[in-house]
Each structure stands twice: as C-alpha cells, then as structure tokens.
N, CA and C atoms as a LAMMPS dump frame, in Angstrom:
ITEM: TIMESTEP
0
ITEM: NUMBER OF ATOMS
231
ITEM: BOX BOUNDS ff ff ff
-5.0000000000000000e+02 5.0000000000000000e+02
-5.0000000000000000e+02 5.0000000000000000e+02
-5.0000000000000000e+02 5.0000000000000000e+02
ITEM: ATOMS id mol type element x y z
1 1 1 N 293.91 -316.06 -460.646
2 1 2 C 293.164 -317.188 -460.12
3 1 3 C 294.127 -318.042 -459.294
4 2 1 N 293.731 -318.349 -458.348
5 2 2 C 294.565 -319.362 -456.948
6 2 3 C 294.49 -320.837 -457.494
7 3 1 N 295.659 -321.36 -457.14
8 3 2 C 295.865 -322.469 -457.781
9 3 3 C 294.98 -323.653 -457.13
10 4 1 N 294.295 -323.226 -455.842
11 4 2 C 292.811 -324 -455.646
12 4 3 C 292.011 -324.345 -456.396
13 5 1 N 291.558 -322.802 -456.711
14 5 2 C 290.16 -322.903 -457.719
15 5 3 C 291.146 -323.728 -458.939
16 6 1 N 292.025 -323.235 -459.777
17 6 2 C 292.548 -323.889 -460.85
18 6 3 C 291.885 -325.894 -460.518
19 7 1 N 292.421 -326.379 -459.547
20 7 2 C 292.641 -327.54 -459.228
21 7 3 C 290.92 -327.774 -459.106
22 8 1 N 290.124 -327.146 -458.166
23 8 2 C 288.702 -326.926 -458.092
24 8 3 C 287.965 -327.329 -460.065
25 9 1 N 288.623 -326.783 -460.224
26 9 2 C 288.241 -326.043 -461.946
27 9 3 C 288.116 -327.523 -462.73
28 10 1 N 289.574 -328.263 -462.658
29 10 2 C 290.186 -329.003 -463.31
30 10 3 C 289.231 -330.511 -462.963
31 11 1 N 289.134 -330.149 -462.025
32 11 2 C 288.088 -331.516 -461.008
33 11 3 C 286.605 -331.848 -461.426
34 12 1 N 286 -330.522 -461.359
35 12 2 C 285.349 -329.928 -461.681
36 12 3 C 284.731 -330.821 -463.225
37 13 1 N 285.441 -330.685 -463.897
38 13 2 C 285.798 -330.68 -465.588
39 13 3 C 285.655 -332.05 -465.426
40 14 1 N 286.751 -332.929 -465.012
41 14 2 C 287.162 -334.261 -464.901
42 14 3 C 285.609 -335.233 -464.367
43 15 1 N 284.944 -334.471 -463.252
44 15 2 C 284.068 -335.324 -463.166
45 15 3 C 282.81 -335.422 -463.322
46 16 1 N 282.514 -334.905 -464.913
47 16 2 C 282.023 -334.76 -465.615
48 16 3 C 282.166 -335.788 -466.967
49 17 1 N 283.425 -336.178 -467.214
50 17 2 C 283.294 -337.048 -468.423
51 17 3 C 282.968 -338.46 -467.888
52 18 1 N 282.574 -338.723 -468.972
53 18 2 C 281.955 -340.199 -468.859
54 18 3 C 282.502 -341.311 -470.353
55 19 1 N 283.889 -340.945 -470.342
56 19 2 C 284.807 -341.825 -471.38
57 19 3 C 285.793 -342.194 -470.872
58 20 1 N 286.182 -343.534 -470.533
59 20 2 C 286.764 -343.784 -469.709
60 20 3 C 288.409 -343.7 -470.199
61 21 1 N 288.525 -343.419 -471.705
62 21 2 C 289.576 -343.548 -473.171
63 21 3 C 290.128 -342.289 -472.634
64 22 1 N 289.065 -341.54 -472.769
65 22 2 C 289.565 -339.901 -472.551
66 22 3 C 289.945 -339.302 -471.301
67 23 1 N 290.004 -340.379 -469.942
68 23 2 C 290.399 -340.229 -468.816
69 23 3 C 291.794 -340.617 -468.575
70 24 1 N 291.965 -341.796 -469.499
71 24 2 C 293.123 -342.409 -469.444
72 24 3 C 293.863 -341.428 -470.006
73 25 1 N 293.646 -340.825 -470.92
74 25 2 C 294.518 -340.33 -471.796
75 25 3 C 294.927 -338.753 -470.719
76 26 1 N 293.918 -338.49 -470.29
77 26 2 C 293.982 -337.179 -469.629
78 26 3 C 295.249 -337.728 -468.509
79 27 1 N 294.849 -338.972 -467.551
80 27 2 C 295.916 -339.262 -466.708
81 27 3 C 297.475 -340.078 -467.351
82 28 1 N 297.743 -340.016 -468.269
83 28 2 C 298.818 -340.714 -469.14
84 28 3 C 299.166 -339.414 -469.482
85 29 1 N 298.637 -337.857 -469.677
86 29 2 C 299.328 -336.939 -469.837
87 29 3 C 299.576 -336.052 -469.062
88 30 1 N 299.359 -336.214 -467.966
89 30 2 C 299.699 -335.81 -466.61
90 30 3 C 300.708 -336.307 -465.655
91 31 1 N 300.593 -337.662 -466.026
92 31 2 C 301.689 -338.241 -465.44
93 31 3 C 303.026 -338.008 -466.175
94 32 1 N 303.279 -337.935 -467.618
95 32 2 C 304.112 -337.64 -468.613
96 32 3 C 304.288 -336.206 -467.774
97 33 1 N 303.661 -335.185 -467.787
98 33 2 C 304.457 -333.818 -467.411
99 33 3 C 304.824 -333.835 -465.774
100 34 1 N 304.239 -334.598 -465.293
101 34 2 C 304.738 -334.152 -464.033
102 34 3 C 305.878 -335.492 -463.652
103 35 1 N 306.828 -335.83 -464.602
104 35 2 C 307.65 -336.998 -464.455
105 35 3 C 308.912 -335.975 -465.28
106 36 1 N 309.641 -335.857 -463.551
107 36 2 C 311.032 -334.971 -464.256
108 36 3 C 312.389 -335.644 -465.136
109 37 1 N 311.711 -336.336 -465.302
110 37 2 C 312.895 -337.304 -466.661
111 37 3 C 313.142 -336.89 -467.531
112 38 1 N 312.374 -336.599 -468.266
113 38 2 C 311.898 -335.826 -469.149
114 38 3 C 312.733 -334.331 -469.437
115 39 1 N 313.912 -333.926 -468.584
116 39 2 C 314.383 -333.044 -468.402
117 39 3 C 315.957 -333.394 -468.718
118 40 1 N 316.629 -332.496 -469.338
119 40 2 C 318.062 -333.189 -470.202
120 40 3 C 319.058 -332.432 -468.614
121 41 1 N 320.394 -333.029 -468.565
122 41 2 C 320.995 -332.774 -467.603
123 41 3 C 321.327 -331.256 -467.304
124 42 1 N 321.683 -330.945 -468.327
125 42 2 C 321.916 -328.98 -468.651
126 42 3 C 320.568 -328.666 -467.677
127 43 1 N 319.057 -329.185 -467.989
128 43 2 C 317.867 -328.427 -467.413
129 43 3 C 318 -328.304 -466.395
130 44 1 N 317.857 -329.703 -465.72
131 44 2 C 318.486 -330.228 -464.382
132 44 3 C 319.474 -329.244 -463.537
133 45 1 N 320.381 -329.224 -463.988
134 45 2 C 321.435 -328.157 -463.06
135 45 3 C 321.038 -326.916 -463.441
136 46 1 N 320.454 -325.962 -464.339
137 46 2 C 319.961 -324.928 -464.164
138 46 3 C 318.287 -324.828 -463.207
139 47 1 N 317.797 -325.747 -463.102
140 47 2 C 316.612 -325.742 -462.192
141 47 3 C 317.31 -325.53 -460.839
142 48 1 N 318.471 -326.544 -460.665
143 48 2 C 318.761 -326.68 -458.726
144 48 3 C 319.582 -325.264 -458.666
145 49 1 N 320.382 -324.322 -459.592
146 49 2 C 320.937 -323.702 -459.428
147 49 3 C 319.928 -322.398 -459.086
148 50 1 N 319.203 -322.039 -460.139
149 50 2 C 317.804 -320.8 -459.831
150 50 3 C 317.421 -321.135 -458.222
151 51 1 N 316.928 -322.914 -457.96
152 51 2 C 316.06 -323.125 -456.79
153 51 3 C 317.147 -322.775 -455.82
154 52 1 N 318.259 -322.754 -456.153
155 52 2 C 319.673 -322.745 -455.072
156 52 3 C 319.571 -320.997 -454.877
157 53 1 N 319.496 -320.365 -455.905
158 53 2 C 319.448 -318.813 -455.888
159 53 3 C 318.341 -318.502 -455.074
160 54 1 N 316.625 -319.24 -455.443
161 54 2 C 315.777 -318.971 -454.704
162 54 3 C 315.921 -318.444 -452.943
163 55 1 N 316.358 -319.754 -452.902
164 55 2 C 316.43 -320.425 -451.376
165 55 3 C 317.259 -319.414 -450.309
166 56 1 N 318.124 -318.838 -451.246
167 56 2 C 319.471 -318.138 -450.256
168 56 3 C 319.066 -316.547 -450.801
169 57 1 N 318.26 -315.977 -451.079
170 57 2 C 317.694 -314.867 -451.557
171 57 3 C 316.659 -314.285 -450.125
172 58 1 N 317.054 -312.996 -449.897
173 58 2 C 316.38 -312.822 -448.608
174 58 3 C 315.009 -312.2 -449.029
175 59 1 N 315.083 -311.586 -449.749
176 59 2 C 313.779 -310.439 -450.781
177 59 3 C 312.846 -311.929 -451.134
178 60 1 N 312.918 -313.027 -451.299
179 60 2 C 312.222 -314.177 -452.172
180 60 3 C 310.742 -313.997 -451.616
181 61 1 N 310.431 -313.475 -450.6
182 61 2 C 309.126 -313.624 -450.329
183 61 3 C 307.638 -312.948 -451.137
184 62 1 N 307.751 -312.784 -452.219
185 62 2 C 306.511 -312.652 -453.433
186 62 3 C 306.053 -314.197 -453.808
187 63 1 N 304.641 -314.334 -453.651
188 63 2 C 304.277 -315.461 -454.285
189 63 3 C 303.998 -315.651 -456.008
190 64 1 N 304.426 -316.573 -456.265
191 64 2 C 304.683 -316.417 -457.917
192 64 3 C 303.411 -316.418 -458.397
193 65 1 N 302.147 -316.558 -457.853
194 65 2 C 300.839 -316.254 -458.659
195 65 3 C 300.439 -315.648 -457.922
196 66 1 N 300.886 -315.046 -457.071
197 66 2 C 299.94 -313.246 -457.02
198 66 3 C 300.913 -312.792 -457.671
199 67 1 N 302.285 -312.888 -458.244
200 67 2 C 303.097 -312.099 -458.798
201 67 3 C 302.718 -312.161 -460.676
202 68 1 N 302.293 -313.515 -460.602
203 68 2 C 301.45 -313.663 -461.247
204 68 3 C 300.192 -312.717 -462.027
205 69 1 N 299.253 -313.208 -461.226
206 69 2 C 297.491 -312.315 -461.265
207 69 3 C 298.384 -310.881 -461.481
208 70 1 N 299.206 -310.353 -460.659
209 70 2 C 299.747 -309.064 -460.925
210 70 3 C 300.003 -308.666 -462.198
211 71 1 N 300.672 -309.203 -462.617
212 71 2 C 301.211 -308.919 -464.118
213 71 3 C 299.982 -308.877 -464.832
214 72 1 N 299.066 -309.641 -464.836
215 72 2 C 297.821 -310.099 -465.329
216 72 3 C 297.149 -309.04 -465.42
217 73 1 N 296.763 -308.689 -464.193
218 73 2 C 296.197 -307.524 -464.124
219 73 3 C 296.758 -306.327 -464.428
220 74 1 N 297.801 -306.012 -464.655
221 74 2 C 298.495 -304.531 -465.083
222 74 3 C 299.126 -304.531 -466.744
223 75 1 N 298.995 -305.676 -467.328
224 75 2 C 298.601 -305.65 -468.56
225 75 3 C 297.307 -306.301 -469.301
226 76 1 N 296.181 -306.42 -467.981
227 76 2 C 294.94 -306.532 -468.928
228 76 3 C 295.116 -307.636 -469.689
229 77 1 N 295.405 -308.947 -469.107
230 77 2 C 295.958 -310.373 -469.706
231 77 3 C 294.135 -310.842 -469.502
C-alpha cells in the first residue's frame, strides 16, 4: 500500500470522530513520534551515518515501500 492511500486511510479515519479528547490525544501522539528528541545521541549518529551511506551509494535507487509491498508479497505478509 502507497503511503498516499496510508495518509488517504488515516484521514479518512480522523474525520470521522467526533471526540474532540480523542483527537487531541491522537495529535499529542503524533507530534511525540514525529519529534526527533526523543532519540539518544548514539541513535543520532547512527541515523546520519546509514543516511550518509544512503546518499553516496550508487545502487540506492529501490523505493523502500515497493521494496517494501515486495517483501510483503513474497512472503504472503
């Protein structure tokens, strides 16, 4: 599944409730994961180092969710 529809999906879902408690809470835990603080210094330098490997890698061109769906599909996930 394309991370559209995912987002489509998620929206979808969201505007549908009618609690305004359970919205907050949904956006108070969203903001918590997508806030890289949260990440100890060790994480930190192994993230820029992989993204550093990424970047200078000539083969890098597979997208990670069709590489994704792939796997998915060839073990019937």
């Amino acid at each position: 599944m394309s991370i559209q529809t995912e987002k489509s999906l998620v929206i979808d879902l969201l505007q549908n409730i009618n609690d305004i408690s359970l919205l907050k809470k949904v956006k108070a835990f969203v903001l918590t994961e997508l806030n890289p603080s949260n990440l100890t210094e060790e994480q930190k330098n192994e993230l820029e180092r992989r993204l550093h490997g990424h970047q200078h890698k000539e083969d890098s061109d597979v997208d990670a969710f069709e590489f994704l769906d792939a796997l998915k599909a060839k073990y019937e996930l």
